[in-house]
PAZAPA-4460 file (N, C-alpha, C; in steps of 0.05 Angstrom, whole numbers, plus 32768, in hexadecimal, padded with zeros to 4 digits):
% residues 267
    n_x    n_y    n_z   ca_x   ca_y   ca_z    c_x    c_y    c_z   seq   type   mol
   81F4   7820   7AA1   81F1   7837   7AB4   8205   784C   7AAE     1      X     A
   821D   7849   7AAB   8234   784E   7AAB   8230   7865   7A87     2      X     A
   822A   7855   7A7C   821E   785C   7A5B   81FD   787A   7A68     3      X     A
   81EF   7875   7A6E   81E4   788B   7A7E   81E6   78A3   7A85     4      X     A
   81FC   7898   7A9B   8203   78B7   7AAC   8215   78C6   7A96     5      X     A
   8227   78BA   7A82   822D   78CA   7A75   8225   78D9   7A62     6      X     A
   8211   78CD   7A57   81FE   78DA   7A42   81ED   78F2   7A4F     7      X     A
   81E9   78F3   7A6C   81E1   7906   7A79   81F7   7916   7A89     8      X     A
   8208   7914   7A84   821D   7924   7A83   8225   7938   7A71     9      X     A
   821E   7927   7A56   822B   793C   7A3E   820A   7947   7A34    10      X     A
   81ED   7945   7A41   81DA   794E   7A3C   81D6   7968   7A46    11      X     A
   81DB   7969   7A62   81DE   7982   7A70   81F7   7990   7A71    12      X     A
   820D   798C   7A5C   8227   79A7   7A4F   8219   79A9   7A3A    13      X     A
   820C   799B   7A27   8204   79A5   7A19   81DE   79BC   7A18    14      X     A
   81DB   79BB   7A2B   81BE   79CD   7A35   81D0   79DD   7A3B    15      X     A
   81E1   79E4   7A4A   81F8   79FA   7A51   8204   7A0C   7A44    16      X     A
   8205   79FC   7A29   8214   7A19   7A14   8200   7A13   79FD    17      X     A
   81EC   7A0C   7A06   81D2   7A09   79E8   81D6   7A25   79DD    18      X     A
   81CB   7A1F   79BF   81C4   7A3D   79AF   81A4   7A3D   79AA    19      X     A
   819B   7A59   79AA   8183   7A5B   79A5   8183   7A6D   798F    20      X     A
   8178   7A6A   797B   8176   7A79   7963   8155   7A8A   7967    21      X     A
   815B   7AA4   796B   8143   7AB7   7969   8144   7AD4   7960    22      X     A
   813B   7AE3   7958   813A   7B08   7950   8144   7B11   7963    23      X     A
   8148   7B24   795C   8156   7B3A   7970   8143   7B53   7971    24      X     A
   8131   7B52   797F   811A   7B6A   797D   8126   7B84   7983    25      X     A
   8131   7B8E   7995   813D   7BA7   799F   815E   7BA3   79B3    26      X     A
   816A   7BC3   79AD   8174   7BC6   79BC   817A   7BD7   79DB    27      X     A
   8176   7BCA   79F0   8177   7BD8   7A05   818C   7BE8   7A0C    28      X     A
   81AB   7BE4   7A0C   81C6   7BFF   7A06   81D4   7BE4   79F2    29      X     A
   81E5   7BF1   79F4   8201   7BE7   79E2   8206   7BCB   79ED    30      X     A
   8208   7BBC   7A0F   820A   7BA1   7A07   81F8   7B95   7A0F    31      X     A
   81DD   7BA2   7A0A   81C8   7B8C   7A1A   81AE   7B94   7A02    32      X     A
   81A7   7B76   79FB   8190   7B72   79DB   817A   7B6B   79EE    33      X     A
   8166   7B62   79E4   814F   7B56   79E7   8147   7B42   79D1    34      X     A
   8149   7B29   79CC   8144   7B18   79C9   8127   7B0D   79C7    35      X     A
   8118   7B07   79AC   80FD   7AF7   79B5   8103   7AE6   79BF    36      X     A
   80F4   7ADB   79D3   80E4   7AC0   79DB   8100   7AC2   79F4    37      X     A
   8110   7ACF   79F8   812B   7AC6   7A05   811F   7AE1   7A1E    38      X     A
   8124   7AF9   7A13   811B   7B0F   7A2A   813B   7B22   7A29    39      X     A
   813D   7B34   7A37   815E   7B39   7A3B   816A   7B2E   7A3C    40      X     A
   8181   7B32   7A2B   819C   7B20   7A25   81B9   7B38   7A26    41      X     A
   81C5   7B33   7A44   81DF   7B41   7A42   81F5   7B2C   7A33    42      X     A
   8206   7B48   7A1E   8219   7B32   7A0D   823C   7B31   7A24    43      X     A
   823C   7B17   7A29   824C   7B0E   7A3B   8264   7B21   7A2C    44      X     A
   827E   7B2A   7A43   8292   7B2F   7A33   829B   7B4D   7A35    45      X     A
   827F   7B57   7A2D   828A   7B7C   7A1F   8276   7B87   7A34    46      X     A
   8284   7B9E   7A39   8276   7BB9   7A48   8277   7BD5   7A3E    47      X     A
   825E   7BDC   7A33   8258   7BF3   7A20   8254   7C0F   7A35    48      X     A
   8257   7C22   7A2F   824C   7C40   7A3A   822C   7C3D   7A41    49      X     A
   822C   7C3C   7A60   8215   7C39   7A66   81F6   7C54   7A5B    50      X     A
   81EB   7C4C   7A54   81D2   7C61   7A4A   81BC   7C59   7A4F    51      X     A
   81AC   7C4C   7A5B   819B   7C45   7A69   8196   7C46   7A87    52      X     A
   81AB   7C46   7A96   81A5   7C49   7AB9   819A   7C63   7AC4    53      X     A
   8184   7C64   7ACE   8175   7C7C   7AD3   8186   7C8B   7AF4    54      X     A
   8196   7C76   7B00   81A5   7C7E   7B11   81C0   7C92   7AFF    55      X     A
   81D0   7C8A   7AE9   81E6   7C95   7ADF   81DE   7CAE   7ACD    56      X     A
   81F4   7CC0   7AC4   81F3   7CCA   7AA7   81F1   7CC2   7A94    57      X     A
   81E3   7CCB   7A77   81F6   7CB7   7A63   820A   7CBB   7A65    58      X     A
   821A   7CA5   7A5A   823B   7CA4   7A58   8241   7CAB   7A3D    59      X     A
   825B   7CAD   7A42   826F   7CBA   7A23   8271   7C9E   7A13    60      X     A
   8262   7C9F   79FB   8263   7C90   79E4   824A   7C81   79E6    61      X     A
   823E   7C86   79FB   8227   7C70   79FE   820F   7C75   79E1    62      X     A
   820A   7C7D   79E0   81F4   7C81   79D1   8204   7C72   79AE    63      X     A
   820D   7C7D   79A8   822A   7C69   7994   8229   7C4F   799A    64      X     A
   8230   7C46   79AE   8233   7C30   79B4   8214   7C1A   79AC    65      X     A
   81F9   7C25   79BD   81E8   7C1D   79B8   81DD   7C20   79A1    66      X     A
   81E8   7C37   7996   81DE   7C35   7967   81EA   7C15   7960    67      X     A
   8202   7C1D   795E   8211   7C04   7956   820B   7BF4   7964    68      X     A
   8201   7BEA   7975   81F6   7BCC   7977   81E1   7BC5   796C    69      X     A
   81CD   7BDD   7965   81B7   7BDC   795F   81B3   7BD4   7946    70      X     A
   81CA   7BEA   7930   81CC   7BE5   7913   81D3   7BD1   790C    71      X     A
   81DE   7BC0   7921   81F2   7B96   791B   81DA   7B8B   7920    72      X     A
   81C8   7B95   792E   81BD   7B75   793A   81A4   7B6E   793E    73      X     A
   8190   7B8B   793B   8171   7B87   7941   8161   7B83   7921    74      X     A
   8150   7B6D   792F   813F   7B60   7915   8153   7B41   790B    75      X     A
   8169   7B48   7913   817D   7B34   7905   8178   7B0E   7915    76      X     A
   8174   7AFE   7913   8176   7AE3   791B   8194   7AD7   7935    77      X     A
   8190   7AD6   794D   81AF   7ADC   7965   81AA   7AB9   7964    78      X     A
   81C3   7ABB   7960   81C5   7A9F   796F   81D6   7AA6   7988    79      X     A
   81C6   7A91   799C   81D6   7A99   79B8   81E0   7A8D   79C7    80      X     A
   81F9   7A86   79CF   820B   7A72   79D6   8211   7A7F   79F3    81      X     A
   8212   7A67   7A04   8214   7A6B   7A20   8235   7A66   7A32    82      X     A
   8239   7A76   7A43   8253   7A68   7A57   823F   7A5B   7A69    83      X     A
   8257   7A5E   7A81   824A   7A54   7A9E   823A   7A59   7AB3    84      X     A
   8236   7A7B   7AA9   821E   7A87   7AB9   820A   7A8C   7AAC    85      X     A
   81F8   7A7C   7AA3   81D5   7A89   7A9E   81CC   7AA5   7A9A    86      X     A
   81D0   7AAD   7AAE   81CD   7AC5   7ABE   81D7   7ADA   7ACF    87      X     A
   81CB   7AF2   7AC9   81D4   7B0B   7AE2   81C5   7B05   7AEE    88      X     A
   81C7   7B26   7B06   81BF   7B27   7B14   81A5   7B2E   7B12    89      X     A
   81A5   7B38   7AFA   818E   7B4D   7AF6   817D   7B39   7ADD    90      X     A
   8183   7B22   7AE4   8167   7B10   7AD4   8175   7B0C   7AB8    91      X     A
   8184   7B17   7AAF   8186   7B12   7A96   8194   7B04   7A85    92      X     A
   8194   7AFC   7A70   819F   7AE2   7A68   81C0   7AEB   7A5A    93      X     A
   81D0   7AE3   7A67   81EA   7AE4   7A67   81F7   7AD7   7A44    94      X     A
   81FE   7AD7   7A30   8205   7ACA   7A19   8217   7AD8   7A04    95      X     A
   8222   7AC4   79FB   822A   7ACE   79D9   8218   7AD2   79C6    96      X     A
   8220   7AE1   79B5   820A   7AE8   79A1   8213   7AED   7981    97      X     A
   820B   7ADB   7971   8218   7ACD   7955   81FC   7ADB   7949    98      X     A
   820A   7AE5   792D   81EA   7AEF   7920   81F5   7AD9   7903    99      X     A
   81DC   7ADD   78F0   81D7   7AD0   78D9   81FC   7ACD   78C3   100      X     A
   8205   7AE2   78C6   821A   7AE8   78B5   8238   7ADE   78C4   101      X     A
   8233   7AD2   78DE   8245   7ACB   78EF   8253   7AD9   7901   102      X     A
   824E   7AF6   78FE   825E   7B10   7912   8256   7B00   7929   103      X     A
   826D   7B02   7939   8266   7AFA   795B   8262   7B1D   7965   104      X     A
   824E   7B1E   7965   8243   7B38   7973   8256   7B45   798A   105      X     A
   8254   7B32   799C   8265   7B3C   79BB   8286   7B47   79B5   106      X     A
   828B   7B3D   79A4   82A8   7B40   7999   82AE   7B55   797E   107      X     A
   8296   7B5B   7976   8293   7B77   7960   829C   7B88   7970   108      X     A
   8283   7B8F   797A   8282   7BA9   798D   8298   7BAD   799D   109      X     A
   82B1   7B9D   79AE   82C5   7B9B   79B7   82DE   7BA2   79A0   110      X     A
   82E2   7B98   7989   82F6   7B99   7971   82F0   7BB2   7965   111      X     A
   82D1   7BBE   7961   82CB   7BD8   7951   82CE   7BF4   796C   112      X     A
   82DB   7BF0   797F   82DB   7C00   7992   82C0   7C11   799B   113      X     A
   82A1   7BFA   79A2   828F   7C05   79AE   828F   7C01   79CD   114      X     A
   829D   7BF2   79D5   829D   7BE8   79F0   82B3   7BDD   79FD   115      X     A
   82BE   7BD2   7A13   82CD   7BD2   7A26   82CD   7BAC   7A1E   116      X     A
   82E5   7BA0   7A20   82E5   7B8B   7A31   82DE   7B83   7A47   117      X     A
   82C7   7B78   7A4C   82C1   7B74   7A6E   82D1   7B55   7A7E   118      X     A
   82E4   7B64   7A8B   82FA   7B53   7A96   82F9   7B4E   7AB4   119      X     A
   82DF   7B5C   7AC1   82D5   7B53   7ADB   82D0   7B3B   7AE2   120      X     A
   82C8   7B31   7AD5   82BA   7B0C   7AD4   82C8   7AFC   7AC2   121      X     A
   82D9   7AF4   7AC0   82E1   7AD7   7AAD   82CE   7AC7   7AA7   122      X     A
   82DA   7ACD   7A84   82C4   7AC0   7A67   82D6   7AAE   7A5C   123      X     A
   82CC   7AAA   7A4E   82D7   7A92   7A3B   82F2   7AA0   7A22   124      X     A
   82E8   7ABA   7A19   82F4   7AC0   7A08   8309   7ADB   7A15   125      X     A
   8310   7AD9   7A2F   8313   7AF3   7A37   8333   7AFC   7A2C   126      X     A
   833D   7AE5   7A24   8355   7AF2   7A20   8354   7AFF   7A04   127      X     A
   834B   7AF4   79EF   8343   7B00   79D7   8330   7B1A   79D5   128      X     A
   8320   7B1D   79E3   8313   7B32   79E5   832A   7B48   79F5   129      X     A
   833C   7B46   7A08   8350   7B5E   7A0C   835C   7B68   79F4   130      X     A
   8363   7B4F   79DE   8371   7B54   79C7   8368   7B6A   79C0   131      X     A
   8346   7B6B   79B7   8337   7B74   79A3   832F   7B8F   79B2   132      X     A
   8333   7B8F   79CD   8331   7BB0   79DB   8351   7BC6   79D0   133      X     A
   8366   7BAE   79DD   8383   7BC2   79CF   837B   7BC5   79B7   134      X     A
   837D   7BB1   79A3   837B   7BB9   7982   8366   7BD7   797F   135      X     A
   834E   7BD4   798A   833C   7BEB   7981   8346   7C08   7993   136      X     A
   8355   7BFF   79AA   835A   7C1B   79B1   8375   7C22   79AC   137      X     A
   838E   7C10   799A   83A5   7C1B   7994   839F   7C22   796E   138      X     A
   8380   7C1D   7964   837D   7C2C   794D   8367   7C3D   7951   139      X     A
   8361   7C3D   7967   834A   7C56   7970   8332   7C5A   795F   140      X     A
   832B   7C40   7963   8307   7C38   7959   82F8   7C4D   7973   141      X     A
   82DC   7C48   7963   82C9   7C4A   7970   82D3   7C60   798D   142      X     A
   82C9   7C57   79A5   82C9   7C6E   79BB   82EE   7C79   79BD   143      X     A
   82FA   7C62   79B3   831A   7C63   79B2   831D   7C86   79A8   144      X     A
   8319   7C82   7994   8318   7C9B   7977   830B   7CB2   797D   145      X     A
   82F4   7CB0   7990   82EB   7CC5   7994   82F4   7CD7   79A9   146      X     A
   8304   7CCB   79BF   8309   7CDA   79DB   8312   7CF8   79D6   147      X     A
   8308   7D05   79E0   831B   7D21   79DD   830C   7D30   79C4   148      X     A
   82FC   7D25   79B2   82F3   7D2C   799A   82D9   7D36   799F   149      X     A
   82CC   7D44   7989   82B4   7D49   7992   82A0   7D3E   797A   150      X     A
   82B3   7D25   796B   829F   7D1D   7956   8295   7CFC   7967   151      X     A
   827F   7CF4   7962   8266   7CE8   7968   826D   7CE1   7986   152      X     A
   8274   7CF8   7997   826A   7CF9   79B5   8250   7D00   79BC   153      X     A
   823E   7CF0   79C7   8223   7D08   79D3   8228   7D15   79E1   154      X     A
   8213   7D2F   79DB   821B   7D46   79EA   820F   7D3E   7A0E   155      X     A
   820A   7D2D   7A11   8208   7D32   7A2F   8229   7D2B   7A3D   156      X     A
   8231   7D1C   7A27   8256   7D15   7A35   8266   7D27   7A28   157      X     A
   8264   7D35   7A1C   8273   7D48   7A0B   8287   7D55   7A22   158      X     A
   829E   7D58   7A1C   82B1   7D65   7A33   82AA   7D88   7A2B   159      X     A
   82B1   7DA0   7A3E   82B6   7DB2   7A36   82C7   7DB8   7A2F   160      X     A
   82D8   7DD2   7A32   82E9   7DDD   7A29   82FA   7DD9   7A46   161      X     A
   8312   7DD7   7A41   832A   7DDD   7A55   832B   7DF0   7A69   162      X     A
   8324   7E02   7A54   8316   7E1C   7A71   8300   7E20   7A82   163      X     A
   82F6   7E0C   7A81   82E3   7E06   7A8D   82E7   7DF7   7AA9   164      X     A
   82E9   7E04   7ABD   82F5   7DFF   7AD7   82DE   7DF1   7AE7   165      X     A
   82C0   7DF6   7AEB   82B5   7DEF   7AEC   829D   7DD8   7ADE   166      X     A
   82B7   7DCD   7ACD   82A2   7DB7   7ABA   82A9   7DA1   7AD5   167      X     A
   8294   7D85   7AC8   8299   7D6C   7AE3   82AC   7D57   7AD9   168      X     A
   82B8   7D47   7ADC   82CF   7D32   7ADA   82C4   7D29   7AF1   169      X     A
   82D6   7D11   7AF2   82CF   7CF6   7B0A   82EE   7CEE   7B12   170      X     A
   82F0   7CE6   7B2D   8304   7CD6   7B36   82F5   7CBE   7B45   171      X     A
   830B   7CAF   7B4F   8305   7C93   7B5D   830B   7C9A   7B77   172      X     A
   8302   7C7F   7B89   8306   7C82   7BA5   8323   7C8A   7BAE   173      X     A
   8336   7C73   7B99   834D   7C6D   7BA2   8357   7C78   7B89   174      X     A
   8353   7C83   7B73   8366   7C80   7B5A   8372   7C9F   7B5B   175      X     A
   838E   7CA2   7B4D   839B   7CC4   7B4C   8394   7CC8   7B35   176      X     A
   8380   7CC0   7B2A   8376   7CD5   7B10   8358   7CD7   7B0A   177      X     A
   8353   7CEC   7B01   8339   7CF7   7AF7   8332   7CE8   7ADD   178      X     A
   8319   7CE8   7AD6   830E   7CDA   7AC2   82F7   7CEF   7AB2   179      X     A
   82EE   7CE3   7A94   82D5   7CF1   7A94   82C6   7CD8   7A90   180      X     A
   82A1   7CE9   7A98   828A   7CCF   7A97   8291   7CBB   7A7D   181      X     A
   8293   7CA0   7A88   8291   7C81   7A72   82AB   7C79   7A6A   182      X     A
   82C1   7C7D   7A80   82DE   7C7C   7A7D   82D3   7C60   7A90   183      X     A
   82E7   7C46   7A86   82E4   7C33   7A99   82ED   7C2D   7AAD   184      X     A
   82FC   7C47   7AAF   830B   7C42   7AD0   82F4   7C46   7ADE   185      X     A
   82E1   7C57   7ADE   82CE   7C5D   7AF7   82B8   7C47   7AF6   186      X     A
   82C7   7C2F   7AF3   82B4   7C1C   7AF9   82A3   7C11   7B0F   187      X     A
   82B6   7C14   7B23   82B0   7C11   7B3D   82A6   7C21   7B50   188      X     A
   82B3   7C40   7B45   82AC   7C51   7B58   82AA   7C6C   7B46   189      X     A
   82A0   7C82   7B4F   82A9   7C9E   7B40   829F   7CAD   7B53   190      X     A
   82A8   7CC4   7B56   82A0   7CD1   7B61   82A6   7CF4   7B4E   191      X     A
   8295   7CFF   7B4E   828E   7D1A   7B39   82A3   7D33   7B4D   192      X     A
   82B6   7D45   7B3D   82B8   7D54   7B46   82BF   7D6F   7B32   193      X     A
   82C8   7D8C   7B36   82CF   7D9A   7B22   82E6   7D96   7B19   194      X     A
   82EB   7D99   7B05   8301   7D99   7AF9   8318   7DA9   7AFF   195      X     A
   8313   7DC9   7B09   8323   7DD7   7B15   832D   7DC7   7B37   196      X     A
   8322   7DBC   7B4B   8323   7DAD   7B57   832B   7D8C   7B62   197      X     A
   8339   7D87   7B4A   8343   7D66   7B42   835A   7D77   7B54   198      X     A
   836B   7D7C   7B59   8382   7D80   7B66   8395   7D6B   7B5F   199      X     A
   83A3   7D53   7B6F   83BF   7D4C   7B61   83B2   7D3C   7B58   200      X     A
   839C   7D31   7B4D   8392   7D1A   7B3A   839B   7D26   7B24   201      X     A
   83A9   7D0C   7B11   83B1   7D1F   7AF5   83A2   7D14   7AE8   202      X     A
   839B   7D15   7AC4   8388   7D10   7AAF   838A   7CF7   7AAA   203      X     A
   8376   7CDB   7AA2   8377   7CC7   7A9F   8384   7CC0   7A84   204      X     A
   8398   7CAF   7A7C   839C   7CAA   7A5F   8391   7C9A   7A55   205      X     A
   8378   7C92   7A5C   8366   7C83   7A4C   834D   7C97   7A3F   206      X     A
   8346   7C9F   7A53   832E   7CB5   7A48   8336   7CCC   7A42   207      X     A
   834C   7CD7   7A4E   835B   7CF0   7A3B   8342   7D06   7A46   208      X     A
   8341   7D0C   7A66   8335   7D22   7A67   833F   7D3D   7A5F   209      X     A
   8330   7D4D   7A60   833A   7D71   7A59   834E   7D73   7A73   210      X     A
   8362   7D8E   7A6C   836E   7D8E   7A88   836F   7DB4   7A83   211      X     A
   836E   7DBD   7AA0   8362   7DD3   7A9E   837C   7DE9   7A93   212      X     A
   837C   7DF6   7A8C   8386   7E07   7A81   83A2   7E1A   7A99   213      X     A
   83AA   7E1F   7A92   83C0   7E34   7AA7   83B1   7E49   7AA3   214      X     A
   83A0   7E58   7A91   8394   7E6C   7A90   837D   7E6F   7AA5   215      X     A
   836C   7E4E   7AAB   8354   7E4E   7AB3   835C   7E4A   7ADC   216      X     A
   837E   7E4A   7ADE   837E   7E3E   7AF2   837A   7E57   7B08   217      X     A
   836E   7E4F   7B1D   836A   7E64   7B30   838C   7E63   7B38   218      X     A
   8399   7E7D   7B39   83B2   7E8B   7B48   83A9   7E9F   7B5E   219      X     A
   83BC   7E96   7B73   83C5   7EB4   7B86   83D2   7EC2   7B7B   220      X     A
   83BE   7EDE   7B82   83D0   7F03   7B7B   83EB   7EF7   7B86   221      X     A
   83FD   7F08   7B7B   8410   7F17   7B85   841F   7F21   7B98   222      X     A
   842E   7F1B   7BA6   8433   7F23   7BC3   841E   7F1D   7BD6   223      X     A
   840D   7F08   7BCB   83F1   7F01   7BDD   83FE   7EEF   7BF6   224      X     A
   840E   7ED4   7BEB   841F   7EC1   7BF2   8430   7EC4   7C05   225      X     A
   8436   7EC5   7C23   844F   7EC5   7C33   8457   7EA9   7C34   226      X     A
   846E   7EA2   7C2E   8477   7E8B   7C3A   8476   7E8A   7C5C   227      X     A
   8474   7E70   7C62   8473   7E6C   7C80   848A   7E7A   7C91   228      X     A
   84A1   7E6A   7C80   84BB   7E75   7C88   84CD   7E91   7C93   229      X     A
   84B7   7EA0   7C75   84BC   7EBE   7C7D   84AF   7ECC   7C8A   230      X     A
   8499   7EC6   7C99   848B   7ECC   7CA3   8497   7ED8   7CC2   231      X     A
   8491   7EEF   7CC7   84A0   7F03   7CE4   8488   7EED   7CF6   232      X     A
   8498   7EE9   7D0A   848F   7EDC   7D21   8480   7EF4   7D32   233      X     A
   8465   7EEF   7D39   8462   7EFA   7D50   8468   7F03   7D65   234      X     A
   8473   7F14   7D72   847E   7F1C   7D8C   846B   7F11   7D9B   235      X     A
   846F   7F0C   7DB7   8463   7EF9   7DCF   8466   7F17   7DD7   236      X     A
   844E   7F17   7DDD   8444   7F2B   7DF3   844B   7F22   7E13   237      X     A
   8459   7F36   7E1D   8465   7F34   7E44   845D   7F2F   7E4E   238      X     A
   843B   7F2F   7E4C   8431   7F29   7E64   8422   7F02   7E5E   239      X     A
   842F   7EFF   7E46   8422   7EE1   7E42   843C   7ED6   7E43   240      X     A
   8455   7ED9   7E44   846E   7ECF   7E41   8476   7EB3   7E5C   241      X     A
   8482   7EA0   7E59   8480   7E91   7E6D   849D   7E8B   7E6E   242      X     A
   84A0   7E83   7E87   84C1   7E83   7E9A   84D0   7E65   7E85   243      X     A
   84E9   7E66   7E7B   84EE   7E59   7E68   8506   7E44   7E7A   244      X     A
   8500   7E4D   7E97   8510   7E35   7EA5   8504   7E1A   7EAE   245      X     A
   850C   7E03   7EAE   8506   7DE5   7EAD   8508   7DDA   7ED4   246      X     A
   84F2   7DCD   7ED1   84EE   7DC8   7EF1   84FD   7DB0   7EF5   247      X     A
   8503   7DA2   7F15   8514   7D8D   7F11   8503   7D70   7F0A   248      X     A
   84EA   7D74   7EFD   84DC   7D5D   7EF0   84DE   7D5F   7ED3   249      X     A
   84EB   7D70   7EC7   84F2   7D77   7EB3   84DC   7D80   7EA1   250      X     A
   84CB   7D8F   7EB5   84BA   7D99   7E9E   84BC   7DBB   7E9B   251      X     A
   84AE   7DCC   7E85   84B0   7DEA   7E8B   84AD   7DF2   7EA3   252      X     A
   84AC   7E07   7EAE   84A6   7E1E   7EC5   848A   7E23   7EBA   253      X     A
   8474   7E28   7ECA   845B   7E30   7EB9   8459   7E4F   7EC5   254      X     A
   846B   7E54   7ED7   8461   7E71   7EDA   846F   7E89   7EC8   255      X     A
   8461   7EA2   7EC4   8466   7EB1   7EB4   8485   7EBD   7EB5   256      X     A
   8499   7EC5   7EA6   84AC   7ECA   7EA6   84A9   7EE6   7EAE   257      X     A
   84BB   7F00   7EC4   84B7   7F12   7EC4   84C0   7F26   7EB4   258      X     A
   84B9   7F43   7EAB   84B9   7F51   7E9B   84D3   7F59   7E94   259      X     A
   84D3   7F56   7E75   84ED   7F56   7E64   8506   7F40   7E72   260      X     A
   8500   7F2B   7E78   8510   7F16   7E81   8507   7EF4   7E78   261      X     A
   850F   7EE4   7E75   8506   7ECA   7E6D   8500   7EB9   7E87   262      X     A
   8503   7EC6   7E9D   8501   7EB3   7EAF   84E8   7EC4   7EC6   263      X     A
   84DB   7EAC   7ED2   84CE   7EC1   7EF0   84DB   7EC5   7F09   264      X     A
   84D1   7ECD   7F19   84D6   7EDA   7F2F   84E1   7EC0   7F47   265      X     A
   84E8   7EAF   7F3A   84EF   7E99   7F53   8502   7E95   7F40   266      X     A
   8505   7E8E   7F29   8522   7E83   7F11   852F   7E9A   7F13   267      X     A
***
């Protein structure tokens, strides 16, 4: 019996990280394939510039991102190795992905700077895959290399020019800096605003937004400005003036003080 339960023990870890060897028919963006006989397959690990959500923009590098997965891996034979979750949310089959020549796919595209370490969910490989995000962005692969550049950005993420006060940038709910679209800080949240308009949010050092120009910045004329300080006080008009003596509840006098005097007609 005892001989049994264990053999069905190590039957179902091994259904758990089974591999399935099949084509790679297409690519849907940069980390999500399609798989025969399997259906969508997100590659556990990496998070690419989204280009597919009909809710978002494309993002900056996205379209890059999805070539290069495309040029590694469609038509090619995946072997697909499993963690502990099966599955998203969104039906799809969660895995590693090994092609014929042994590239671990999920870990290319992370080392050749197409995509993000995805460090939201604990994987198996997560500490090695942070490696392979610093390495690609302290030699500025892939989206690393391009920030700020205007070589293989699509033009829908393309930044403008500095002077451009009215171009869009993003901040967070809670964060003091601006971003541009497919920076991974705005993971959680973004919210779109002008660029002339970021106020004390300063520029992100990851995405290296534009920052506006001293030329582009709106200034006040000239003698436009009073300080508060210097500012001549109003004269109190006589007939609104009020009696500046204290009652024995210690509050003001509410009646009007009489003319050219601080006090009224009973003080």
């Amino acid at each position: 019996m005892r001989r049994i339960i264990a053999d069905a023990i190590l039957l179902s870890l091994a259904v758990a990280t089974a591999a399935f060897a099949q084509p790679i028919t297409r690519v849907v963006d940069g980390d999500t394939i399609h798989v025969e006989g399997v259906g969508s397959v997100r590659l556990i690990g990496v998070d690419t510039p989204e280009a597919v959500d009909p809710r978002k923009p494309v993002e900056f590098f996205a379209k890059e991102s999805s070539e290069f997965t495309r040029r590694l891996s469609v038509g090619k034979i995946a072997r697909l190795e499993f963690d502990f979750q099966r599955k998203d949310k969104y039906d799809r089959t969660l895995a590693y992905v090994y092609l014929p020549d042994g590239t671990f796919l999920n870990a290319e595209i992370v080392k050749q700077g197409y995509g993000h370490a995805y460090t939201q969910y604990p994987f198996k490989y997560l500490d090695q895959f942070r490696g392979y995000e610093r390495e690609a962005r302290e030699l500025g692969r892939g989206l690393w290399g391009a920030q700020g550049t205007d070589s293989a950005v699509p033009l829908l993420a393309r930044p403008s020019t500095a002077e451009d006060g009215d171009q869009i940038v993003y901040i967070t709910k809670s964060g003091t800096k601006y971003h541009v679209a497919g920076c991974r800080s705005l993971a959680r949240s973004q919210v779109p605003i002008a660029l002339k308009n970021v106020g004390s949010h300063g520029p992100c050092s990851i995405c290296k937004p534009p920052v506006l120009s001293k030329a582009a910045t709106p200034t006040a004329a000239p003698n436009q400005v009073v300080e508060a300080s210097k500012a001549p006080p109003k004269p109190a008009s006589a007939s609104s003036a009020r009696c500046q003596a204290t009652t024995k509840r210690g509050t003001q006098c509410s009646r009007q003080a009489q003319s050219g005097r601080n006090y009224c007609w009973q003080h």
